[in-house]
Structures are given as structure tokens and as C-alpha cells.
Steps between C-alpha positions, in 0.01 A plus 500: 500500500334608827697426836310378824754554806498211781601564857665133528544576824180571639262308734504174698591251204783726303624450267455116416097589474506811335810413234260195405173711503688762274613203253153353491328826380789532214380148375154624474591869331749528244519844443681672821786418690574516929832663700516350797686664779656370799824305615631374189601153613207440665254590198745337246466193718129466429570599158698167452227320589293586213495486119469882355574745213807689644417767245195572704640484898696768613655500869615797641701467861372635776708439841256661757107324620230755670352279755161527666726611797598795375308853498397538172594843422882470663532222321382591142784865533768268699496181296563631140620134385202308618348266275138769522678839460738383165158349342274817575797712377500248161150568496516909507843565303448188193202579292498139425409367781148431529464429891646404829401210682569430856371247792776662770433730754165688443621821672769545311344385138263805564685722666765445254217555219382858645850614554703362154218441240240827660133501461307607206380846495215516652534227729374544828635148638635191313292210562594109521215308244510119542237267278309276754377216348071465450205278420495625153856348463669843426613735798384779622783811580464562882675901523648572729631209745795638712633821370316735653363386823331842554330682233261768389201502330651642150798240544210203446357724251820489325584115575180448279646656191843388524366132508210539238757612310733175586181315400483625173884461393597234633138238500356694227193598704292755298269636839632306841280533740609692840401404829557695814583192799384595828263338759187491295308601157293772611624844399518623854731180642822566638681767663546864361801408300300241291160719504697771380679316213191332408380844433781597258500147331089556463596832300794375272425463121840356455427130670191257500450507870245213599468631918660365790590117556582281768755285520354161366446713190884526452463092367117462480362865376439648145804763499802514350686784725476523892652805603614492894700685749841308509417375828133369462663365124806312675288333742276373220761392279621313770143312553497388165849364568416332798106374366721348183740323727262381765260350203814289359666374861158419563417315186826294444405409872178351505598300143784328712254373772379171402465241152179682456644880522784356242263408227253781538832646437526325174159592394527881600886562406408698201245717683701554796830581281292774349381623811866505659574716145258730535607582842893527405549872580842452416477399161365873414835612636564817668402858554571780289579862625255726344589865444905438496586647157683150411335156527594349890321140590530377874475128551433331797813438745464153465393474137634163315593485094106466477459829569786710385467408156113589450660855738809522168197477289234734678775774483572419110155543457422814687812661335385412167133546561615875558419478887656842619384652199186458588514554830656878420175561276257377732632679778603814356681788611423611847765616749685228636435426860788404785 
């Protein structure tokens, strides 16, 4: 049966949120099992909250926590019993284990990923790939949004196959269409980074690549991949965020103003729940590390149980789906880059 590794221990909400996110995407799969690690009395203290097949929980203890205080790469070589280095080590030494899940310290979750799991070969730079959710009601993959603020031309180049290829394994997406985000459609828009990638995306057989999108296209546009630098991507990720936050505060606002607001309310509920649904980045859960040779997803620091258990799942998925697999023959076998 296939192992999926929790970091208990990571993010704001550990490790009430994520133990209860973990359980709740057992009770919708049957066929794998989780390993949490962390403190053991904390972890087993959530884990006495709950109704669960023991045969399918593991909990391995873990006495040391890599905060967002700490430098990433000191921390991943110094704290060898941290709830992040024991899972990635599960993840590279047992060949049952599927993938590692994590909402701590984003630093360390990637440095830790470089250093103990290693890219594939062939990999230029690992990429973080998060689903942002869209009009169609599915989600468009938005690579890369924070881990690589600066790039090169034939990193985007490469972020475009690594998440076509996440496309197809994981959503079952025969052609996804590839757009380049930058500050307008027209091929010569943006700086030379993004004219220069745009000219090796143009050229590639191995991706459906639709030109260059703005932003609103991330929710609003016909494309299925938006490749960014990490930078430009984190800063757009964290619009949609914001826009999907804003909308509800708003909303649940202006229903509690009068009698009248309260039973438009009424009226609208169902609309307005689906609207509020559609906007839920969280319930697509987190962000998977492309090009690591093992299956890595990053949720949000703050991510609730309604979000790590659709991240347990996304990494299932990719793992079964064959994710690095395909990743390996899409990029093939260049010299690796530092």
C-alpha cells in the first residue's frame, strides 16, 4: 500500500489541522495509508480525537521543528530530527512512500527537497506548481510562484514542460494549453527575459503554447498552464488570494446590513455559496515541486484540514499518475545546471 508522509508539524495550525486534514483524505481513499511525523504526544493527541483504521496511520517521532526563523539550509544539515528532514528522508530511502507533504517552513521544505531528495536529471530548477481556481470551475497550474525569483529564459521554457506534464498525470489533460504571463498579449510585451522565453516557447513542439497572458487570464483566460518567473508568479498567486478573500468579507458584509440584505440573502445563498466555492483556492490544496525526483507538495503556511487533505491527495495522484516519470521523458537528458 502506498505511504504519503505528513510533516505534523508544519505551518501555523500544526498539527490539530493537518492530523484532521490527513484523516479526512483517508475517509475518501481507501487504498494508501499516511506516517505522520512530529512530537509524538502532540500528534497522538489529535489522533484521539478522531475515529481511524490504526492499520493505516503510522506516527513516527520527531523531537526537533524548522521554523520560518531559521536559515533554511543550516537548518535542513543541523536539524536531522525535524519533523521535514525524517519525512523527506522516508520519502528517498522507503520505496513505498508515495510523497511528502508539508505546510512548515517553505525554505526549508525546498531546500530540504534539492539537498535530500535531488533534482531530476535534466533539471535546470525545481519549480513550485499551485492550481488557482477559474471560471471554468477547474484550475489552472500557475509555474512557477516563489522558487525561483530570478530566472532565465530556458528556465520558463522548462517550467512549461514540467507542468504540461503535471497536467497530463495528474488532471488527465491530453494538450494543456501554455501561456506565457507578462504585461500584455502582444508577442513583443515585456522585458527581454519574457521576449526571449516567448521565443523558445513559440519554437517548442513538446507543449501547446497559446502566447502570452495577463494576469486576469490566470482566473478568466482560456489556458490551462501560466508559466512565470517565481517572483511575477508569487505576487499573482497572492492576488488571487487576496481578490477571493476581499469578494467573501465583502459579501457576508453587505448581507448583514439590513432585513432587506438578509433575505436577498435567502434568495441568493445558493448562488453566492457557489461563487465563495469557486473562489476557495485552498480547497485545490498546495503546490507541488516539479523536477525533485520524488513527489514534494508545499501547502500554504496557514492551510486548515480543507486544504491538506485535497494536498495528501494531489501528491497520491501525481505519484501514481507517474509525475516524475514524465517529467524525466519530457525533459530529457541535458547536463544538469547549478
Amino acid at each position: 500500500m502506498t505511504k504519503i508522509v505528513v510533516d505534523a508539524m508544519g505551518g501555523d495550525n500544526a498539527p490539530a489541522e493537518i492530523v484532521k486534514g490527513a484523516l479526512e483524505a483517508l475517509k475518501e481513499r481507501k487504498d494508501f495509508s499516511i506516517v505522520f511525523t512530529g512530537a509524538e504526544d502532540l500528534v497522538k493527541h489529535e489522533l484521539d480525537k478522531y475515529k481511524y483504521d490504526p492499520s493505516r496511520v503510522e506516527l513516527v517521532d520527531c523531537r526537533e521543528v524548522i521554523t520560518n526563523d531559521d536559515i533554511p539550509t543550516q537548518a535542513v544539515r543541523a536539524k536531522k530530527d525535524s519533523s521535514v528532514v525524517v519525512g523527506l528522508k522516508m520519502l528517498k530511502e522507503d520505496e513505498r512512500v508515495g510523497g511528502f507533504v508539508s505546510a512548515g517552513s517553505t525554505g526549508a521544505v525546498l531546500t530540504g527537497g534539492v539537498m535530500l531528495i535531488g533534482r531530476i536529471k535534466g533539471v535546470m530548477r525545481p519549480a513550485l506548481c499551485p492550481g488557482v481556481p477559474n471560471v471554468r470551475g477547474t484550475r489552472t497550474l500557475l509555474c512557477d510562484c516563489g522558487a525561483n525569483a530570478e530566472c532565465k529564459p530556458a528556465y520558463l521554457a522548462q517550467f512549461a514542460i514540467m507542468a504540461s506534464a503535471y497536467g497530463k498525470t495528474a488532471y488527465g489533460w491530453e494538450s494543456p494549453r501554455v501561456g506565457l504571463l507578462t504585461n500584455g498579449t502582444e508577442e513583443h510585451k515585456g522585458d527581454t527575459l519574457h521576449q526571449e522565453a516567448y521565443a523558445l516557447l513559440k519554437e517548442m513542439k513538446e507543449i501547446r503554447f497559446i502566447g502570452n497572458v495577463e494576469g486576469r487570464d490566470l482566473m478568466y483566460g482560456d489556458v490551462d498552464v501560466c508559466v512565470a518567473d517565481g517572483f511575477s508568479g508569487n505576487i499573482a498567486l497572492k492576488a488571487v488570494e487576496g481578490c477571493g478573500k476581499t469578494v467573501s468579507t465583502v459579501l457576508k458584509s453587505e448581507f448583514k446590513k439590513n432585513l432587506g440584505s438578509k433575505l436577498a440573502y435567502l434568495c441568493a445563498r445558493k448562488q453566492i455559496g457557489h461563487l465563495a466555492d469557486m473562489l476557495d483556492y485552498a480547497k485545490l490544496g498546495g503546490s507541488v515541486f516539479l523536477g525533485l525526483k520524488q513527489i514534494v507538495v508545499k501547502c500554504h503556511g496557514s492551510s486548515k484540514a480543507n486544504s491538506v487533505k485535497p494536498a495528501v491527495l494531489q501528491a497520491l495522484d501525481a505519484h501514481r499518475g507517474g509525475l516524475v516519470e514524465q517529467i524525466a521523458a519530457s525533459v530529457g537528458s541535458p547536463e544538469e545546471n547549478a
